[in-house]
C-alpha positions in Angstrom: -5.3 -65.3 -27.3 -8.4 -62.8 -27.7 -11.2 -63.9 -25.1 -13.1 -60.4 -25.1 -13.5 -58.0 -28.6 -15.3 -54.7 -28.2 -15.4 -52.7 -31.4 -17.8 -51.0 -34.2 -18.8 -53.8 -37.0 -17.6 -52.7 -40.1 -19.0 -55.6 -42.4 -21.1 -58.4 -42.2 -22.1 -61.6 -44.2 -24.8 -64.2 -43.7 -24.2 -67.8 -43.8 -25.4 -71.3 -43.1 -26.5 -71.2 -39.5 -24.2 -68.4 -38.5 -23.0 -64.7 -39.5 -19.3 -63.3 -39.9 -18.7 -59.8 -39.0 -15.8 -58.0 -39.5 -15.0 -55.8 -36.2 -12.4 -52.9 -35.8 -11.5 -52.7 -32.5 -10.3 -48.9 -32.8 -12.8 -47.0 -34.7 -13.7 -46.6 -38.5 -11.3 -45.0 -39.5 -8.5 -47.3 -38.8 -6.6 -50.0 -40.7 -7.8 -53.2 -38.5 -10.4 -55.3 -38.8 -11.0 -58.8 -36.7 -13.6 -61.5 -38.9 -15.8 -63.0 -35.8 -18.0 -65.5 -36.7 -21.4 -65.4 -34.7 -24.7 -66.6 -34.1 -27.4 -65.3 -36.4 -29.7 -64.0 -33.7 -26.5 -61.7 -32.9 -25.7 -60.5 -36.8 -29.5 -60.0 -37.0 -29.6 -57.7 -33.8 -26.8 -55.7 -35.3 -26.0 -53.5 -37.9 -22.8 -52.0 -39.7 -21.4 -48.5 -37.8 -23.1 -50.0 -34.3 -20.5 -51.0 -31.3 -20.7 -54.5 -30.3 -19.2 -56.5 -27.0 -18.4 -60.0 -27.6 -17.0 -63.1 -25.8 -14.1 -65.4 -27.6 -13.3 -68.3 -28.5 -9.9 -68.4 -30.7 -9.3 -71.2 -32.2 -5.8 -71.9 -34.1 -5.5 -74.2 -37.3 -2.7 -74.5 -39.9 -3.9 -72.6 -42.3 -4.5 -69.2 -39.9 -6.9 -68.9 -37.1 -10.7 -68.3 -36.4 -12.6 -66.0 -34.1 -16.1 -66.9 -32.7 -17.8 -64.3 -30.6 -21.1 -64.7 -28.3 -23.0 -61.6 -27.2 -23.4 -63.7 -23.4 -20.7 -65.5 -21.7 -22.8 -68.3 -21.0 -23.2 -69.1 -24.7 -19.2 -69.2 -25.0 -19.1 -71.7 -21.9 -21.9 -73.6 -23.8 -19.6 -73.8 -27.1 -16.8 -74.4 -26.0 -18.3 -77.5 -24.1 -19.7 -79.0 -27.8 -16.4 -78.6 -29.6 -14.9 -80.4 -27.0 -16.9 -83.4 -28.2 -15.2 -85.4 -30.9 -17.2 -85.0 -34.2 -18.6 -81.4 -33.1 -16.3 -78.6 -34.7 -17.1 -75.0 -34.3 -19.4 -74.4 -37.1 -21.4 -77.4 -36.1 -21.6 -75.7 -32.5 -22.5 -73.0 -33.8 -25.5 -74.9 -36.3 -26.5 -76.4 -33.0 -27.1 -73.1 -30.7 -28.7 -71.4 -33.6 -31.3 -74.2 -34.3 -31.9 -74.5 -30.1 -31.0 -72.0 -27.2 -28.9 -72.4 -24.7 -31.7 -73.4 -21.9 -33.1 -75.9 -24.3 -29.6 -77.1 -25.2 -28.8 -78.0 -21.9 -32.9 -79.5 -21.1 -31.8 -81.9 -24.2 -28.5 -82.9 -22.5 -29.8 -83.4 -19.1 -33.0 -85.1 -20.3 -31.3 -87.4 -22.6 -33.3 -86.3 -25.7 -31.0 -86.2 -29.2 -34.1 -85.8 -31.1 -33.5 -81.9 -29.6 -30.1 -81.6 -30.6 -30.3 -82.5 -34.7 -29.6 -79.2 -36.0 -28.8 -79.1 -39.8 -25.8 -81.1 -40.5 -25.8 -82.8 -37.1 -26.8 -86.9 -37.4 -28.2 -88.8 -35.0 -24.5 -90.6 -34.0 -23.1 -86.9 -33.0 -26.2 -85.7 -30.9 -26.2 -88.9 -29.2 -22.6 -88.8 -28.7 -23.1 -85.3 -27.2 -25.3 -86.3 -24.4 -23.0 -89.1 -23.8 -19.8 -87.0 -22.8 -21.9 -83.7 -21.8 -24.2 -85.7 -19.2 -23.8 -84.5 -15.9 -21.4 -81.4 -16.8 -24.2 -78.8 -16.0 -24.6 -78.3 -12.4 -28.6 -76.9 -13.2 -30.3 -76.0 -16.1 -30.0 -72.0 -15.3 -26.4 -71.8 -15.3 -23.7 -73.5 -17.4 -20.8 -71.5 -15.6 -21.1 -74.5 -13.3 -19.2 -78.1 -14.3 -20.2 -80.7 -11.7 -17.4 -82.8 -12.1 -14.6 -80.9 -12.8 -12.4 -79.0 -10.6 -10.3 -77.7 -13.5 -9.5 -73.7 -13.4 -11.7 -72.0 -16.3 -8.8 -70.1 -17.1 -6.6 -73.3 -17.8 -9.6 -74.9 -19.7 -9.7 -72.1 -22.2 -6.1 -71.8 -22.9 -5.7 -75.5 -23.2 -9.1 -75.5 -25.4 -7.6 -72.9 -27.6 -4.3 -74.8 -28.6 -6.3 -77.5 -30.0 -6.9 -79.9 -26.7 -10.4 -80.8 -26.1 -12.6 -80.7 -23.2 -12.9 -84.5 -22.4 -9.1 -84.9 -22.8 -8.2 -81.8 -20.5 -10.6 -83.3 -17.7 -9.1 -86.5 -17.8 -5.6 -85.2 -17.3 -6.0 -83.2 -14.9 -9.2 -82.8 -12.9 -8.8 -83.6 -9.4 -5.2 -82.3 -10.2 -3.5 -79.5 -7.9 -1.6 -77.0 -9.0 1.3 -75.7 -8.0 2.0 -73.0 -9.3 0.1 -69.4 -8.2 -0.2 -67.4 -11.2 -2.3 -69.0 -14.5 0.9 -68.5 -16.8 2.5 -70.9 -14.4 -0.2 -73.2 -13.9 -0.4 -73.5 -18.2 2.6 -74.4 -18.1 2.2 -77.0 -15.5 -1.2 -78.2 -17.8 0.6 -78.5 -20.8 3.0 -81.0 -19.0 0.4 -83.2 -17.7 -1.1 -83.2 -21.0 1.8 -84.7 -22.5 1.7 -87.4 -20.0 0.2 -90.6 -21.2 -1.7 -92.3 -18.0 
């Protein structure tokens, strides 16, 4: 799983509400290159040759897998709370934090105003449903590194979140759970049991 990419952008391509870059991890002159898909503001504040540090989110599908990268963590922490809402895939997440920033994302949420949340593409029936599961999951308005009511390791949230499991299914498997295992591969492992567990 890549959570962190630091590398000089080799390409880059505007789209609807985002931008893909193409990164190489090792210098110009080498035969790698990762395709991150990123916010616009980000694209926009760079250029091809310049060195850029991003956050991850990888997300696996069928047909191959999908980088997203976010120049601040707490815009990853952000996204991957929306696609953990059914309805709201990445690209939509993405459509959402590029029509609003974060601060205002999470004044919408905590103030119950959907109006604020209906980015291109996104109806009234998914912003709505995003302030119904994301209410109360941001401690104060000036941090989202904070959930309120989950005692869930971040570490264990992003690897479940990355095979596929979303957010509202992880913390009702096992928040409030205790681990016992030490190290994160072995409390994963331990995750991906209770996940399999109906209740």
């Amino acid at each position: 799983m890549i959570r962190w990419i630091r590398g000089v952008i080799i390409a880059q391509e505007e789209a609807k509400g985002y931008m893909r870059l193409v990164i190489n991890p090792y210098g110009t002159d080498m035969g790698v290159g990762y395709e991150v898909y990123v916010l616009s503001h980000c694209g926009e504040n760079s250029k091809v040759g310049e060195i850029v540090s991003l956050h991850c989110y990888y997300r696996h599908r069928e047909d191959g897998v999908e980088i997203y990268g976010f120049t601040h963590k707490e815009e990853l922490v952000l996204f991957e709370k929306l696609v953990g809402v059914s309805g709201v895939g990445p690209r939509s997440a993405l459509s959402i934090m590029g029509f609003a920033g974060v601060e205002s994302i999470i004044s919408a949420i905590q103030d119950k105003q959907p109006a604020f949340l209906r980015a291109p593409g996104i109806g009234e029936k998914i912003a709505a449903k995003i302030i119904v599961e994301l209410t109360g999951s941001f401690v104060h308005s000036s941090s989202v590194h904070t959930i309120s009511d989950s005692s869930i390791p971040d570490d264990i949230v992003s690897a479940l979140e990355g095979l596929g499991y979303r957010f509202s299914d992880i913390k009702k498997k096992l928040n409030g759970h205790k681990f016992l295992a030490q190290d994160t591969k072995g409390q994963i492992k331990e995750a991906l049991q209770l996940m399999g567990k109906r209740k």
